[in-house]
C-alpha positions in Angstrom: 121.0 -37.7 138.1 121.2 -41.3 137.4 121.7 -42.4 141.1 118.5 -40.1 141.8 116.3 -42.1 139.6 117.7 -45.7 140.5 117.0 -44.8 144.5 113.8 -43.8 143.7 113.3 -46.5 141.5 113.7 -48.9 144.9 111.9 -46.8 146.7 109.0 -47.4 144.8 109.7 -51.0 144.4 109.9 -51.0 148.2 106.9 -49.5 148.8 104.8 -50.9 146.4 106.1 -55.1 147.9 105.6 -54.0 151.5 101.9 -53.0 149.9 100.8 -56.1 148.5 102.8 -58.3 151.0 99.9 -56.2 153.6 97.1 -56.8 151.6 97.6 -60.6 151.4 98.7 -61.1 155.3 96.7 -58.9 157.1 93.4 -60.1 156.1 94.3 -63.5 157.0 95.0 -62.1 160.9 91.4 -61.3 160.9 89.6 -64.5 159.6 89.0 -66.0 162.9 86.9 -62.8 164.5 84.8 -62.7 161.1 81.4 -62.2 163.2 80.5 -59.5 165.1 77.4 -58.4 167.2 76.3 -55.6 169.3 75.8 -56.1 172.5 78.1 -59.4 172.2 81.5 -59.6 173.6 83.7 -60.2 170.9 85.4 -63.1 173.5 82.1 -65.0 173.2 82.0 -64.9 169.9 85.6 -65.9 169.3 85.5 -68.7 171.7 82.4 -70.5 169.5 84.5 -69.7 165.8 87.3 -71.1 167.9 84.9 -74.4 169.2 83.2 -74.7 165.4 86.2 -74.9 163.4 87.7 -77.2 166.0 84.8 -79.2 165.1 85.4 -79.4 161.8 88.6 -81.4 162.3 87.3 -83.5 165.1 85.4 -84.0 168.2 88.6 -84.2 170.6 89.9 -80.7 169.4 86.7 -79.0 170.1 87.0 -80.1 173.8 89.3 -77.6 174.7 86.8 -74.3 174.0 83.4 -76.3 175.2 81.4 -77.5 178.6 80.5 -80.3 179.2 77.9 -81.2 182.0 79.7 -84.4 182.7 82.5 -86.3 182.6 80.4 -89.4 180.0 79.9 -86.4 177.0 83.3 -85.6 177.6 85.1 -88.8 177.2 82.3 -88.9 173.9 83.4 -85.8 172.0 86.9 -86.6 173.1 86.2 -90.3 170.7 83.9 -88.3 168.0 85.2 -87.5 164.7 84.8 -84.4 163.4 81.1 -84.0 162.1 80.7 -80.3 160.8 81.1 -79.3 157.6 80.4 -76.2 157.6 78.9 -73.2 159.5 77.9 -69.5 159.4 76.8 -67.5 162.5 74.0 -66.0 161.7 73.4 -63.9 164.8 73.5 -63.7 168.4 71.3 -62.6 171.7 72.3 -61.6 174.9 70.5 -63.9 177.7 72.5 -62.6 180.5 75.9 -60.7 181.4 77.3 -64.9 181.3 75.6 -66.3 178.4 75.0 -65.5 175.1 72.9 -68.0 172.2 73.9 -68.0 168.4 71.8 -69.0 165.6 73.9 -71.1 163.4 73.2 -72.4 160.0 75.4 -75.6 159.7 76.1 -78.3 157.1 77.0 -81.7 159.1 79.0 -84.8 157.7 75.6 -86.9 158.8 73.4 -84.8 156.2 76.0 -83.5 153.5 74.7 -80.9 151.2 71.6 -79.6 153.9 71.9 -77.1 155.9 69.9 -76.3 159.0 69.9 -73.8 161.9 70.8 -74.6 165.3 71.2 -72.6 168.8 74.4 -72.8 170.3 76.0 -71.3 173.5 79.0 -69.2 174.7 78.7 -68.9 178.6 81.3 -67.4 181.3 81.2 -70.7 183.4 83.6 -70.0 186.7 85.3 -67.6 184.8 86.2 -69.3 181.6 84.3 -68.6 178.4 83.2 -72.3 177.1 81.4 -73.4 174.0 78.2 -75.3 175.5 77.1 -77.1 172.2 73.5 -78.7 173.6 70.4 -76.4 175.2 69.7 -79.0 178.0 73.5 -78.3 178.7 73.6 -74.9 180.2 74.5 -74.9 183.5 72.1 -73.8 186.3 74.5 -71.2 187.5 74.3 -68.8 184.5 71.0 -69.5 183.7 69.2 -66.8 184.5 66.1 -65.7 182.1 67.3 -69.0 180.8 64.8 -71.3 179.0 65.9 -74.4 177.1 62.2 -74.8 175.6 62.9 -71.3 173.9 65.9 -73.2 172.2 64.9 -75.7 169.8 67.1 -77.7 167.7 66.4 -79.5 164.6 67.2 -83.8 164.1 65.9 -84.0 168.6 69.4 -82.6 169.7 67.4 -81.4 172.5 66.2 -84.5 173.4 70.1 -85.3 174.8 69.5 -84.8 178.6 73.0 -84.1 180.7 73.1 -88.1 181.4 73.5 -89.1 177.8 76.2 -90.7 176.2 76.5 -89.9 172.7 78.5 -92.1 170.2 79.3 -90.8 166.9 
C-alpha cells in the first residue's frame, strides 16, 4: 500500500509542475499577436507589433518589417536610434484587400511621458507584408480608396514627402 501512495504522490507532483511550468510559458508564446481585429489579417497586424517593438530598440532593426519609398529614408532609419517608448494599437480599418491603417497611441523618446495617436500602415507591397510608418509613404500601387489627407498625424509627420531625409 505504501508503493501505491508514493506513485501517486509523483503523480501528482508531476502533474501539478507540468501545470504551472504551462501557465508561465505559454502565455509568453502569445505576447507578440496581443491585438486582434475583425476584418484584419492577423499577418498585418503581426508585421506592425513586429515593426513597433523593433522600433523600440532602434531605427536599423525596424527596417527589416517596413517600406520605404526610397533608398535616402532607408539609409535614415538604418542610422536612427530607437525613438519609441511605448505603444498600444488601438484599432485598425480595412482600406483595401493590400492595406490596412492602425490608430496607435505612442509615447516617443522626443516627448517622454505624452502620449499621442498616430496612423500607421501594414500593406502587401509585391507580395511582402511591410510596415509603412509615414501616410505620404503609401505606395501608389495599393492605394486604392486611399487618401493621405484622411490620415493626419500629430508634431507635421505628414509634412515628410517621399524625398525627405530625416535625421534623428
Amino acid at each position: 500500500m505504501n508503493k501505491y501512495i508514493e506513485k501517486k504522490a509523483v503523480a501528482f507532483i508531476c502533474v501539478l509542475t507540468l501545470t504551472i511550468s504551462c501557465s508561465i510559458v505559454l502565455p509568453g508564446c502569445s505576447e507578440k499577436n496581443k491585438y486582434t481585429f475583425d476584418g484584419v489579417p492577423e499577418e498585418f497586424t503581426v508585421c506592425l507589433e513586429n515593426a513597433l517593438d523593433a522600433l523600440k530598440e532602434s531605427g536599423a532593426a525596424s527596417v527589416p518589417f517596413s517600406y520605404f519609398p526610397n533608398e535616402e529614408l532607408k539609409s535614415a532609419r538604418e542610422g536612427a536610434n530607437g525613438n519609441l517608448i511605448s505603444y498600444t494599437i488601438d484599432s485598425a480599418q480595412k482600406i483595401n484587400d493590400n492595406l490596412y491603417a492602425y490608430e496607435v497611441t505612442m509615447e516617443l523618446a522626443e516627448t517622454p511621458g505624452e502620449k499621442d495617436v498616430y496612423y500607421k500602415f501594414v500593406g502587401n507591397i509585391d507580395g511582402e507584408i511591410l510596415y509603412i510608418g509615414n501616410p505620404n509613404w503609401v505606395p501608389e500601387s495599393i492605394g486604392e480608396n486611399y487618401e493621405s489627407e484622411d490620415f493626419q498625424n500629430p508634431i507635421g509627420e505628414n509634412t515628410l514627402s517621399s524625398g525627405a531625409v530625416i535625421f534623428e
